[in-house]
LUMVEXMI-436331 format. One record per residue: x, y, z of N, C-alpha, C, O in turn; residue in one letter. Coordinates in steps of 0.2 Angstrom, whole numbers, plus 2048, in hexadecimal, padded with zeros to 3 digits. Example, Ala and Ser with C-alpha at 12.3 -4.5 7.8 and 13.67 -1.06 7.14 Angstrom:
2
8427E482783E7EA8278427F08278477EF82AA 8407F58238447FB824840800827843806828S 
***
This chain:
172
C0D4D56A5C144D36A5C164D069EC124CD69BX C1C4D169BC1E4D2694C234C9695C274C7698X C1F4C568EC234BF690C2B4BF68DC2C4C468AX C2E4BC68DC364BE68BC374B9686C374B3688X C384BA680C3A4B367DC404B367BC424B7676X C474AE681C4C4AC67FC4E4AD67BC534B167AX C494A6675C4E4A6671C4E4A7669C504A4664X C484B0668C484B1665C4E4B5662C4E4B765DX C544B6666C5A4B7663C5D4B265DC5F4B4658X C5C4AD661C5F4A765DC5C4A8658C5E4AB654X C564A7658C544A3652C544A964CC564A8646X C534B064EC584B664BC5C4B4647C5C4B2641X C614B464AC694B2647C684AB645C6C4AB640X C664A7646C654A2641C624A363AC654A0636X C5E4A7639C594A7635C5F4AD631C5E4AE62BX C664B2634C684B7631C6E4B262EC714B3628X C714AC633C774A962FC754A3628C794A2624X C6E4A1628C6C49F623C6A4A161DC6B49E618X C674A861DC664AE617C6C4AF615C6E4AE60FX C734B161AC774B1615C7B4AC612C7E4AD60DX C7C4A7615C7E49E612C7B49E60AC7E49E605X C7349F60AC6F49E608C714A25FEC7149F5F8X C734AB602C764AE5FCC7C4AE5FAC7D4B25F5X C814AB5FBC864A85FBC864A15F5C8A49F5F2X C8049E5F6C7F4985F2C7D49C5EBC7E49A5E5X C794A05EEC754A15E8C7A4A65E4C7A4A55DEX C7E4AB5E7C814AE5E2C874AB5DEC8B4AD5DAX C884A55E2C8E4A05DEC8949B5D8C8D4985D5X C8349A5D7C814975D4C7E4995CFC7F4965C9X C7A49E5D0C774A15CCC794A45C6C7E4A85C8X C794A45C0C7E4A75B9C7D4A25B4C7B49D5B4X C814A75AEC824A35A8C8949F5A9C8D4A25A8X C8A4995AAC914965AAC934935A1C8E49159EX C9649459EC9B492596C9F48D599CA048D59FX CA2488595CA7485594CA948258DCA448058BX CAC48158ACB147D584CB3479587CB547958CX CB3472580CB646F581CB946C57ACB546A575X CBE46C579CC546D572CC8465573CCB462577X CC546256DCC945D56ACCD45B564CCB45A55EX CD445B566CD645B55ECDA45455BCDE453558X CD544E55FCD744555DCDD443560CE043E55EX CE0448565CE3444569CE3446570CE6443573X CDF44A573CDD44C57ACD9450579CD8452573X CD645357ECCF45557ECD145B585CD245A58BX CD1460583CD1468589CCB46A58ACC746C585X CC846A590CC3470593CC4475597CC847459CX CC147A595CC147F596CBD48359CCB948759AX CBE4825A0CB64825A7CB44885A8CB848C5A7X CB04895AACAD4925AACAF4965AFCAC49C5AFX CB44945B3CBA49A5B7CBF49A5B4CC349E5B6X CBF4975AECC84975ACCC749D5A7CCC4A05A7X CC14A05A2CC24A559FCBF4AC5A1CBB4AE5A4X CC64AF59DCC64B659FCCB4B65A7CCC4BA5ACX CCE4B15A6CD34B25ACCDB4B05A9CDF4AD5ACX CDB4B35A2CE34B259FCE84B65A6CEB4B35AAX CE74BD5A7CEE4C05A8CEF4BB5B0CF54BA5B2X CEA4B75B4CEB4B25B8CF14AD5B6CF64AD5B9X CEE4A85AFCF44A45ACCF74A55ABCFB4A05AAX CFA4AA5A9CFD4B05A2CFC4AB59CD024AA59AX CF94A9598CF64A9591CF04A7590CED4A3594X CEE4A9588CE84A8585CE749F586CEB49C583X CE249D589CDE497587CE149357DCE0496578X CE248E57ECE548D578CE5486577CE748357CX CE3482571CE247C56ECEA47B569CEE480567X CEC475566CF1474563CED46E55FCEA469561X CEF471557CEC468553CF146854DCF446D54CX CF246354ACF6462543CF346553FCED46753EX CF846553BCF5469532CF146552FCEF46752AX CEF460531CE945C52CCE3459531CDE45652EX CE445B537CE045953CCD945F53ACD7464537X CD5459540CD045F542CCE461547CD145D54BX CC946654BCC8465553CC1466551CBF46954CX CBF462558CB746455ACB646855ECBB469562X CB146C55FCAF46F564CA946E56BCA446B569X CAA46F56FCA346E571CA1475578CA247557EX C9D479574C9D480578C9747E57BC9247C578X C9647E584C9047D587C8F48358DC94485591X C8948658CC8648A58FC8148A595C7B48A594X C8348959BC814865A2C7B48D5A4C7D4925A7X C7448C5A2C704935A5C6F48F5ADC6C48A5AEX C714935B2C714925BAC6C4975BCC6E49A5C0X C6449A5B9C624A05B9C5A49C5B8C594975B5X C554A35BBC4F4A05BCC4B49F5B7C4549C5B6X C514A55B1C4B4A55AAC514A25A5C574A15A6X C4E4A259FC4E49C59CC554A0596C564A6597X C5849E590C5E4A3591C5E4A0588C5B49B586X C614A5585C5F4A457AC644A957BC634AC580X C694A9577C6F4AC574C724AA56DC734A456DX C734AE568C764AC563C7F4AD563C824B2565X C824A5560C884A9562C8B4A655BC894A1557X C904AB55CC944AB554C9C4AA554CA04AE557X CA04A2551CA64A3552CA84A354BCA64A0546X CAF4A954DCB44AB548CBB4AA549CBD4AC54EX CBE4A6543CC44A5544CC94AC542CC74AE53CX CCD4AF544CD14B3542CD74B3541CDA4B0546X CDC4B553BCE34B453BCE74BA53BCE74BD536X CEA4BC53FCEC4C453DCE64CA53FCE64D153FX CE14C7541CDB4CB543CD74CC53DCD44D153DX CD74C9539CD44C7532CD14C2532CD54BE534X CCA4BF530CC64BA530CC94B652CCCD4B8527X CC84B152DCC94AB52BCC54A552ACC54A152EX CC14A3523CBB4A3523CB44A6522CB34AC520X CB04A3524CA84A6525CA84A252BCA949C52CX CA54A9530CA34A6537C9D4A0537C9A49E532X C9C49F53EC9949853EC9449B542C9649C548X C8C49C541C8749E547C83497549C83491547X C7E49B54FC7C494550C77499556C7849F557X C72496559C6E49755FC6F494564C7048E563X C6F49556AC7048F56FC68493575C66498576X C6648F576C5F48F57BC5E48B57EC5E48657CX C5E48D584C5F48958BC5848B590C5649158FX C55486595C50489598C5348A59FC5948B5A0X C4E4895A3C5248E5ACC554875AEC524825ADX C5A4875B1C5D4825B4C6247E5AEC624785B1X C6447E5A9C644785A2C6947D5A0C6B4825A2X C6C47559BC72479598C71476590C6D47158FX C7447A58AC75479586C7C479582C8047D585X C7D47657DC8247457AC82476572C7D47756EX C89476572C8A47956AC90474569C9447356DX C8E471561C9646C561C9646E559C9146F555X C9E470557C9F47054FCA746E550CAB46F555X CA746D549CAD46A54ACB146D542CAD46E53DX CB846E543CBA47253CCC346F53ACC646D53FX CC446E534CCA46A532CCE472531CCC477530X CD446F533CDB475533CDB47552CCE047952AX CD9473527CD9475520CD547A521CD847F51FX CD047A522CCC482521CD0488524CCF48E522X CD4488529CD648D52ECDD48F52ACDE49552BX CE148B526CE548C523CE748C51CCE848751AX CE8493517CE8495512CEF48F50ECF448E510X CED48D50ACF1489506CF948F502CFC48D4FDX CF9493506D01496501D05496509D0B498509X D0249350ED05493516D0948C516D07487516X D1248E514D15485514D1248151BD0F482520X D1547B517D0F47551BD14473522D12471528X D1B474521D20476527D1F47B52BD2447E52EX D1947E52DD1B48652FD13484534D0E481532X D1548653CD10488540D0B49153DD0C49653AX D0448E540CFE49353CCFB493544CFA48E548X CFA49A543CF549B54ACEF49F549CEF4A5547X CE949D54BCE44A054ACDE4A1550CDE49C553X CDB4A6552CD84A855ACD14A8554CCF4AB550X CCF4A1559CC64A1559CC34A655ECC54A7564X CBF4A855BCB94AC563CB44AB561CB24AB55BX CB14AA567CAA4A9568CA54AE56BCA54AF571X CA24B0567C9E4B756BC984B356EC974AF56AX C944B2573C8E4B3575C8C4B9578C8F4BB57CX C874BD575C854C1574C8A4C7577C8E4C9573X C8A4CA57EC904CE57FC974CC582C9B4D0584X C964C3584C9A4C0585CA04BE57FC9E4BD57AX CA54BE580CAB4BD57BCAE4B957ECAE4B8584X CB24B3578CB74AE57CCBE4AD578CBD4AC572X CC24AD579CC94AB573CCB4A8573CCE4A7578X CCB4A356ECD049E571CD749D56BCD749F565X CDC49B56ECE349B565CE4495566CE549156AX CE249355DCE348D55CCE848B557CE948E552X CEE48755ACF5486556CF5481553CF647C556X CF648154DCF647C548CFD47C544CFF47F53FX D02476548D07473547D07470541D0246D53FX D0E46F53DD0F469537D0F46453BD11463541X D0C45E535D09458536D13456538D18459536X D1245053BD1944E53ED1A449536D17446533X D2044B537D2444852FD2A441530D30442533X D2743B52DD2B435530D3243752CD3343B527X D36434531D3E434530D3E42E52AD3B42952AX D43431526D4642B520D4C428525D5142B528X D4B422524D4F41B524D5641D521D5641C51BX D5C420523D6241E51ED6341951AD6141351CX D6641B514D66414510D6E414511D72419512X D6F40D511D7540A513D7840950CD74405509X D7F40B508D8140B503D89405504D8E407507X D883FF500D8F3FA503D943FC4FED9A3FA4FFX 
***
């Protein structure tokens, strides 16, 4: 006579709602995650790694604003969520009109399984802006960032420095 076991059903389906709980975790976790983060000495923007490549969501490009004499810092970090260990070369170029702008800026980043690495430089709006551009006139230039087939744009708007008002002079 054949013993009946209950509740090998259960434990079945226990063991089938767990596997998928389990890929669920794993396929949200698993990945290379990026973020930036942009400061141009008066606030500081992050960029978190669902927000890029989701412009027609916000409708516009990701974008920094600094004065014409200012500078910003950057700080590009690359989150490896993956069981092998992660080296990419990445290369950023500022472009004006889709014409470089400078000499790009390269660099390595190497990360092990589970670890993140960081890229920080920092660049003054003098270098991004051609001295025959009046110093009254907004200038717009889209950094990208290539990680190897990954691409990132950001436009960066570099406003005139704010101009104090003269004092009327009182004539008796």
């Amino acid at each position: 006579m054949a013993v009946k076991h209950k509740t090998a059903y259960l434990f079945l389906t226990l063991a089938c709602f767990v596997g998928i709980i389990l890929i669920f975790i794993f396929d949200g976790y698993i990945g290379l995650y990026d973020s930036l983060v942009m400061d141009n000495g008066q606030y500081e923007q992050t960029i978190e790694p669902d927000r890029w490549g989701d412009d027609e969501r916000y409708g516009y490009l990701q974008s920094t604003g600094v004065e014409r004499n200012g500078t910003l810092e950057f700080t590009y970090t690359v989150e490896n969520h993956r069981f092998s260990g992660y080296a990419e070369t990445v290369e950023i170029t500022y472009l004006h009109n889709r014409e470089p702008v400078g000499e790009p800026l390269m660099g390595t980043m190497e990360a092990d399984s589970f670890s993140k690495v960081e890229m920080m430089w920092m660049v003054p709006t003098a270098d991004l802006v051609p001295t025959a551009v009046p110093s009254d006139q907004n200038y717009n230039v889209n950094m990208l960032i290539k990680r190897g087939e990954v691409t990132r744009e950001i436009l960066i708007n570099i406003y005139p420095s704010p101009v104090a008002l003269k004092t009327p002079v009182v004539i008796d």
